[in-house]
C-alpha positions, 0 to 999 in steps of 0.5 A, a space after each residue: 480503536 485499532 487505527 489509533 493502536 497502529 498508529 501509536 505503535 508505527 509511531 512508537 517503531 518510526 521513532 525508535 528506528 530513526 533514533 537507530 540509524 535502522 529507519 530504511 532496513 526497519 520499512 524493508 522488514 515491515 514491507 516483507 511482513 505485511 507482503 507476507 500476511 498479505 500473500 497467506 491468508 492462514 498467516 492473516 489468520 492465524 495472527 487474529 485468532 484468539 484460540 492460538 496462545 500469544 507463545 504459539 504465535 510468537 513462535 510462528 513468527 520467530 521462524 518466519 521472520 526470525 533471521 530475515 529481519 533487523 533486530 529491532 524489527 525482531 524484537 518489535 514484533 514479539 512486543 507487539 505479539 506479547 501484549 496480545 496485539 498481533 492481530 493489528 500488524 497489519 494496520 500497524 505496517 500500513 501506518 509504518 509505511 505511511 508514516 515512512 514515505 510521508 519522511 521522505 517525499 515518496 508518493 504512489 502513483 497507481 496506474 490502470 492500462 488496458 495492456 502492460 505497459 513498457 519500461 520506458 512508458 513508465 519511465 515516462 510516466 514517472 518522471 511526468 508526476 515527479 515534476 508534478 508533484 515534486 516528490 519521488 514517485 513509486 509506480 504500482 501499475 495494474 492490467 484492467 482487461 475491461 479496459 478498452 483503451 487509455 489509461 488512468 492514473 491516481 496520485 493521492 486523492 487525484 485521479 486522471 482518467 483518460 480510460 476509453 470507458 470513460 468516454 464512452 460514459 461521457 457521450 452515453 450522458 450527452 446523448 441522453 441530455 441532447 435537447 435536439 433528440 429530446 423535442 422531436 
């Protein structure tokens, strides 16, 4: 049921905002709300709870938010606080962003390395998926210390794994199925 709500109302702001000329300034507004909700855990809930009035919590979101968003944004997120839907803005900015990188051909390529990698490794990496996928490329790269090496890379519902662990995996199982050990 929620992910029909939020897909109705990032639908709902996704039109408006286009219809506006404001679609690139409404998805930085919903990036910082649901980073914000995302980074405090008492913002998460107090938007779930239904001990805080809708007044109380519109006024919360009135100061957090009031002059660092577009006005559109402002008054769609005291909408959604006044029909008693705050507690779906998370869902709600996860189908908006969605929604907005499916519009203009970006992709998110998350990438997985033992250690940090170097700008002009990620350059490289980038430029590697865009003439792969033929879209723009937004990087999230992550540090796995439990990685012993390699790297692995997943584009949409793909997924390259070059990792050491998985080879290591690899050999564990080969080892295992190896008909020359198992006859003796």
């Amino acid at each position: 049921m929620q992910a029909r709500v939020a897909k109705r109302y990032a639908k709902a702001l996704f039109d408006l905002a286009t219809e506006k000329n404001s679609l690139d300034a409404v998805y930085n507004d919903i990036n910082l709300i649901n980073d914000s909700i995302s980074d405090s855990k008492d913002l998460g809930l107090l938007l779930k709870t239904p001990i805080v009035t809708s007044d109380r919590k519109e006024k919360v979101m009135d100061s957090l938010f009031g002059g660092k968003v577009n006005e559109l944004t402002h008054a769609y997120l005291k909408l959604i606080v006044g029909k008693g839907r705050e507690s779906a803005i998370p869902d709600i900015a996860s189908e908006f962003i969605s929604q907005y990188k499916n519009e203009k051909g970006i992709t998110t390529a998350n990438v997985t390395t033992a250690v940090p990698l170097h700008s002009d490794t990620k350059s490289a990496i980038v430029k590697l998926i865009e003439d792969a996928t033929k879209m723009q490329v937004e990087l999230v790269d992550k540090v796995d210390a439990d990685m012993i090496g390699g790297y692995i890379i997943k584009v949409g519902d793909r997924q390259f794994d070059t990792s050491i662990n998985r080879k290591l995996e690899e050999l564990k199982r080969e080892f295992s199925e190896n008909i020359y050990l198992k006859d003796y």
